[in-house]
C-alpha positions as CSV (number, residue, x, y, z in Angstrom):
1,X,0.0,0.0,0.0
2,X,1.3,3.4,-0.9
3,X,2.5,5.9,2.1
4,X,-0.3,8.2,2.2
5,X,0.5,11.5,4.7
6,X,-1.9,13.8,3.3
7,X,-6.0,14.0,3.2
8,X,-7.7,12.6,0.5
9,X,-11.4,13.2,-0.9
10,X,-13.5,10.2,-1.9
11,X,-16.9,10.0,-3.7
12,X,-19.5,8.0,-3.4
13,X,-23.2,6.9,-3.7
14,X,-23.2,6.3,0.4
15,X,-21.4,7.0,3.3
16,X,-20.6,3.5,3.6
17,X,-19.3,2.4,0.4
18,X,-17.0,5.9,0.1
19,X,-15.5,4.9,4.1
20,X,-15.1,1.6,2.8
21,X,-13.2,2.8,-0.1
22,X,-11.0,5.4,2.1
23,X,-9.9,2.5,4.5
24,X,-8.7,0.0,1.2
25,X,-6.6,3.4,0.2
26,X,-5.4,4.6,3.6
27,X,-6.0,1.7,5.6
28,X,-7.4,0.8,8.4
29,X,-6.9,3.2,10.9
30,X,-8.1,5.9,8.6
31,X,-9.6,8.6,9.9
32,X,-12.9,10.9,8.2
33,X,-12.6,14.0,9.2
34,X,-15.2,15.8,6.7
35,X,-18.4,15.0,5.4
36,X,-20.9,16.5,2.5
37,X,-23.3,15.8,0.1
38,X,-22.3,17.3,-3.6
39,X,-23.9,16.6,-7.0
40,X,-22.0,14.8,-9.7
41,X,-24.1,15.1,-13.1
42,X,-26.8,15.9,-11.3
43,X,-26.8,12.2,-9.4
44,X,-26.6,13.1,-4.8
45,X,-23.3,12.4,-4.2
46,X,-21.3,11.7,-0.5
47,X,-17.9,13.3,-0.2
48,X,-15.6,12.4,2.9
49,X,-12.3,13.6,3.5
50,X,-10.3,11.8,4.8
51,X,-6.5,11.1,6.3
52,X,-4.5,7.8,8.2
53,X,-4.7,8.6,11.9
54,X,-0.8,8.4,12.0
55,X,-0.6,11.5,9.9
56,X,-2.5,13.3,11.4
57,X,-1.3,12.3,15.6
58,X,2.8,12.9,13.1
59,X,1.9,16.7,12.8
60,X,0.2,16.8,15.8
61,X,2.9,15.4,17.9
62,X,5.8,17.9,15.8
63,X,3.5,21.4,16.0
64,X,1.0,20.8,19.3
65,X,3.0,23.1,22.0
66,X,2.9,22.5,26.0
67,X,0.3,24.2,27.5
68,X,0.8,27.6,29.5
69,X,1.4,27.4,32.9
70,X,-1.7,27.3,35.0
71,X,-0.3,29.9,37.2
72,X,1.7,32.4,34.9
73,X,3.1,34.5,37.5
74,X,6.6,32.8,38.8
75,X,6.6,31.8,42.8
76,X,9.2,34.7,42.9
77,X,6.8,37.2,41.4
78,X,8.3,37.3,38.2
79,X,5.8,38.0,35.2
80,X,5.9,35.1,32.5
81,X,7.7,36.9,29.4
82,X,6.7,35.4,25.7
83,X,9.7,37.3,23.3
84,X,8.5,37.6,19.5
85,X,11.7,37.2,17.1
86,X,12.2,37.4,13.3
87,X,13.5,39.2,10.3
88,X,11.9,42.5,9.7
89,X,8.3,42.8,8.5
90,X,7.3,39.6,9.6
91,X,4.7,41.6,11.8
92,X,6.3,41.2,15.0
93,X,4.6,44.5,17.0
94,X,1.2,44.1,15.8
95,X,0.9,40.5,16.4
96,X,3.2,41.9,20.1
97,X,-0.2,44.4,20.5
98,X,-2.8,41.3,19.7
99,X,-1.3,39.2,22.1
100,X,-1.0,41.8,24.7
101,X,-5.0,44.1,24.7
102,X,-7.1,41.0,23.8
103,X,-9.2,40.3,26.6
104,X,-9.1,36.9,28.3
105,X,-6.2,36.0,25.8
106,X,-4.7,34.2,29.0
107,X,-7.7,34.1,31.4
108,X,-7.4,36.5,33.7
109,X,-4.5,36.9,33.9
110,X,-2.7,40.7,32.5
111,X,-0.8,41.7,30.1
112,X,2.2,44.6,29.7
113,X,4.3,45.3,26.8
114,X,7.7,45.8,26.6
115,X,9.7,46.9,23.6
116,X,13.6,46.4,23.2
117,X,13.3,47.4,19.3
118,X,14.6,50.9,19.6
119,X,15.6,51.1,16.0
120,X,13.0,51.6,14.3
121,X,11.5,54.5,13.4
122,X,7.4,54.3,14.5
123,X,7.8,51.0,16.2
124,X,7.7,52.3,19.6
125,X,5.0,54.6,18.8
126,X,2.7,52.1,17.2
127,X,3.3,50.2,20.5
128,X,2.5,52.8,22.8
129,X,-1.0,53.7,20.8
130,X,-1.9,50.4,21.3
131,X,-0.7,50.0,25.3
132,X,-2.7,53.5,25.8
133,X,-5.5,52.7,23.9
134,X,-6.6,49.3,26.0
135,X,-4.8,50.3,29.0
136,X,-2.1,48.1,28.7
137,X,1.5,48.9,30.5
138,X,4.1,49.7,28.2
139,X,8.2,50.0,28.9
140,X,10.9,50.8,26.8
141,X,14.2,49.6,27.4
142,X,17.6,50.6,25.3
143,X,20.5,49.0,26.8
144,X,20.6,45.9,30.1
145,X,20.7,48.3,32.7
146,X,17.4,49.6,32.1
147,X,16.2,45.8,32.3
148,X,15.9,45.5,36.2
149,X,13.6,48.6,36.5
150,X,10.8,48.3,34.2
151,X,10.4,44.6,35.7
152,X,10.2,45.9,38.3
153,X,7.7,48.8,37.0
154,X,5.7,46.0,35.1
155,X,6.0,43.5,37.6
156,X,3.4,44.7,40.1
157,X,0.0,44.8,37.0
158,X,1.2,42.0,34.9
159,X,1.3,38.1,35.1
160,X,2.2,37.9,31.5
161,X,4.6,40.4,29.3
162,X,4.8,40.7,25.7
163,X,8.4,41.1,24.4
164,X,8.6,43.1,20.9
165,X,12.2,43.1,19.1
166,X,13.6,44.2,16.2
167,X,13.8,43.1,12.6
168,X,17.0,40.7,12.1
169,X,18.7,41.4,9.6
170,X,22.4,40.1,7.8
171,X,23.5,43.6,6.9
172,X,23.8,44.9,11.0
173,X,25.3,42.0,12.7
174,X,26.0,44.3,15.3
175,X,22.7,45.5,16.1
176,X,21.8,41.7,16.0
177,X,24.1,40.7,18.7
178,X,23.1,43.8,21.0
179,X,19.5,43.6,21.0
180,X,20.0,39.3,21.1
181,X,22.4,40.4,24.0
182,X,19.6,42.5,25.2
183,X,16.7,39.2,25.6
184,X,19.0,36.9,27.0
185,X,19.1,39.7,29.8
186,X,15.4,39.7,30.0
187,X,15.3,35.5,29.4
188,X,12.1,35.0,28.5
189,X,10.1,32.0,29.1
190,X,8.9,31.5,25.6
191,X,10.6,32.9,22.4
192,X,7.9,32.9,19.1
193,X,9.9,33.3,15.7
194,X,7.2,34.9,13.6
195,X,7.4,34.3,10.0
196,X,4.9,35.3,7.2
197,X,3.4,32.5,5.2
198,X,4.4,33.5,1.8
199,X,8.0,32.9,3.0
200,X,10.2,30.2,1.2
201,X,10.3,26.8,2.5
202,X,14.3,27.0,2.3
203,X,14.1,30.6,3.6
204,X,11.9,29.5,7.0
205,X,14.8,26.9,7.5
206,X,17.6,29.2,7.3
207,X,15.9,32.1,9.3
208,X,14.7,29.4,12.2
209,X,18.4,28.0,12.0
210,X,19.4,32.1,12.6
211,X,17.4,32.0,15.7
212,X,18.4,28.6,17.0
213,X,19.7,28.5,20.2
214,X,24.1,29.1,21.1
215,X,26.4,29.0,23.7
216,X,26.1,32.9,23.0
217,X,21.9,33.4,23.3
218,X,18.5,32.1,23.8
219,X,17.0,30.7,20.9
220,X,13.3,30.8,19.8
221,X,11.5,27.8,21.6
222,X,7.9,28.4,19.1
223,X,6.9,28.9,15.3
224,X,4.6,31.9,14.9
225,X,3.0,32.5,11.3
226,X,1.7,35.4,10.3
227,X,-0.3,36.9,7.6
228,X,-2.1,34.0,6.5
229,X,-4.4,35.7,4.7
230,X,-1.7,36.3,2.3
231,X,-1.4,33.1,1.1
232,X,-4.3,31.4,-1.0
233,X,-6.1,28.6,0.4
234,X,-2.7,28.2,3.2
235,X,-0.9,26.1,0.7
236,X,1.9,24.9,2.2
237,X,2.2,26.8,5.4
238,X,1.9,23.5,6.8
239,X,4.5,21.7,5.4
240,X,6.8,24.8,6.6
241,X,6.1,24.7,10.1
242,X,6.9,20.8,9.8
243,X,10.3,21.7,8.2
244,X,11.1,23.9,11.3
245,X,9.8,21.3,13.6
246,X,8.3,23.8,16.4
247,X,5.2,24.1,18.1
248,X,2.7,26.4,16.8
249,X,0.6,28.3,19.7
250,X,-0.5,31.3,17.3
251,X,-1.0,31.9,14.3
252,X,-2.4,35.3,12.5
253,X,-4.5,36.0,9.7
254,X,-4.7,40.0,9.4
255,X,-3.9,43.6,10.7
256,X,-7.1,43.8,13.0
257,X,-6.1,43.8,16.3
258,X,-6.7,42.1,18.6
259,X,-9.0,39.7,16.7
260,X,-6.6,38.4,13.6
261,X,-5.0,36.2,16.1
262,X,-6.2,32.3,15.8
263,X,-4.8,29.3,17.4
264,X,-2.1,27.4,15.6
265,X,-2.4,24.1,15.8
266,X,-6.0,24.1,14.9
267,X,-5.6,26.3,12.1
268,X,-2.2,24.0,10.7
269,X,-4.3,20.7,11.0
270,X,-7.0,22.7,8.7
271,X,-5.0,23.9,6.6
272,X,-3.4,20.7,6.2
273,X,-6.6,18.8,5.7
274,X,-9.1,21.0,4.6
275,X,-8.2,25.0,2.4
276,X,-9.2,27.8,4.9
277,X,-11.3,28.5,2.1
278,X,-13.2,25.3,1.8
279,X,-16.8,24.9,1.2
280,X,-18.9,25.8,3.8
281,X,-21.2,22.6,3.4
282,X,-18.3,20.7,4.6
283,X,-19.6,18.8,8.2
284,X,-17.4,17.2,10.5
285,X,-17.2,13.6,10.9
């Protein structure tokens, strides 16, 4: 039997015969995870989609990431810290803003913001609308010394802080290696590389190998994909998160803010198994 690892459609007069026909293909321990009725030639047809259990428990075993703490706030009183990383325009401070002013994004717990991307022009002032705007509490910091005091500023009204950095980028090495500098001071809990989903297969791999941890920094621990409205029907944004082989919490899918934020795994087993786009008459199984 051929080494199915993708989702397959099969047609069919009843949902029977079509499951029967799915299981000789995929075998045995297929699993249907769609269902709808479609005409071909005018003649009710049943539709399934469906995929071998292992493939699907393979990607959700490589992109599925550890829950968050059930208590966020450290037993010394230390906020949890989530750092986004990645090259520049990968939509690191507005995805920074919709994890940080959506309400209940992790319970009850709040949010700050802190920026360490000093560089470029209007990020700190996007990030401040946005902190001011949903009464968020915003810092600033520009070199390790300032680290230690808005911790401590932040650390009385958050459980949770949002880490915004800059753009990496191969032309200022040195600016690389002071901000990187920089977040190992702050050692964040959780490090999200965000990377677009038009990006390159090959390009992902060499970024995420960029950002990998060294004897010299903290590396990124999570895959964050962004603009996946970008991309028709999600082709491939899979397969690329699979090639970097981290797990997926977020993912987004426009500028709105706070609500083009979306759960990643969900939304990677989808797009997998089903276009974003897909009919709406499809039923689950």
């Amino acid at each position: 039997m051929a080494n199915h690892t993708q989702a397959e459609r099969f047609r069919g007069a009843d949902l029977s015969r079509v499951s029967d026909r799915a299981r000789r293909t995929l075998g045995d321990d297929v699993m249907i995870l769609h269902t709808r009725t479609v005409r071909d030639g005018g003649v009710p047809m049943v539709e399934v989609l469906a995929a071998p259990s292992f493939a699907i428990d393979h990607v959700r075993s490589r992109l599925e990431p550890r829950p968050l703490p059930a208590t966020l706030r450290k037993a010394d009183g230390r906020p949890f810290c989530i750092a986004l990383v990645g090259p520049t325009g990968a939509g690191k401070t507005t995805t920074a803003a919709k994890l940080a002013v959506r309400r209940g994004m992790f319970g009850a717990a709040r949010c700050g913001l802190l920026t360490i991307d000093t560089y470029r022009v209007g990020g700190m002032e996007q990030l401040a609308t946005y902190a001011e705007l949903a009464d968020v509490p915003f810092e600033v910091v520009y070199d390790a010394r300032e680290v230690d005091g808005a911790m401590k500023r932040l650390s009385p009204n958050c459980d949770v802080i949002i880490i915004d950095t800059p753009g990496r980028s191969p032309a200022s090495a040195e600016l690389t290696e002071r901000w990187r500098s920089l977040l190992d001071t702050i050692a964040p809990d959780e490090v999200h590389l965000v990377l677009p989903a038009s990006l390159r297969a090959d390009l992902a791999v060499d970024i995420g190998r960029a950002y990998t941890t060294s004897r010299a920094h903290c590396g990124a621990t999570h895959l964050l994909i962004s603009k996946l409205d970008e991309v028709p029907r999600e082709r491939g944004v899979t397969d690329m998160a699979l090639s970097l082989e981290m797990p997926t919490r977020w993912v987004t899918d426009g500028q709105d803010v706070p609500a083009d934020l979306k759960p990643g795994l969900q939304r990677l087993l989808r797009s997998w198994g089903l276009p974003a786009d897909a009919e709406a008459d499809w039923m689950p199984a």
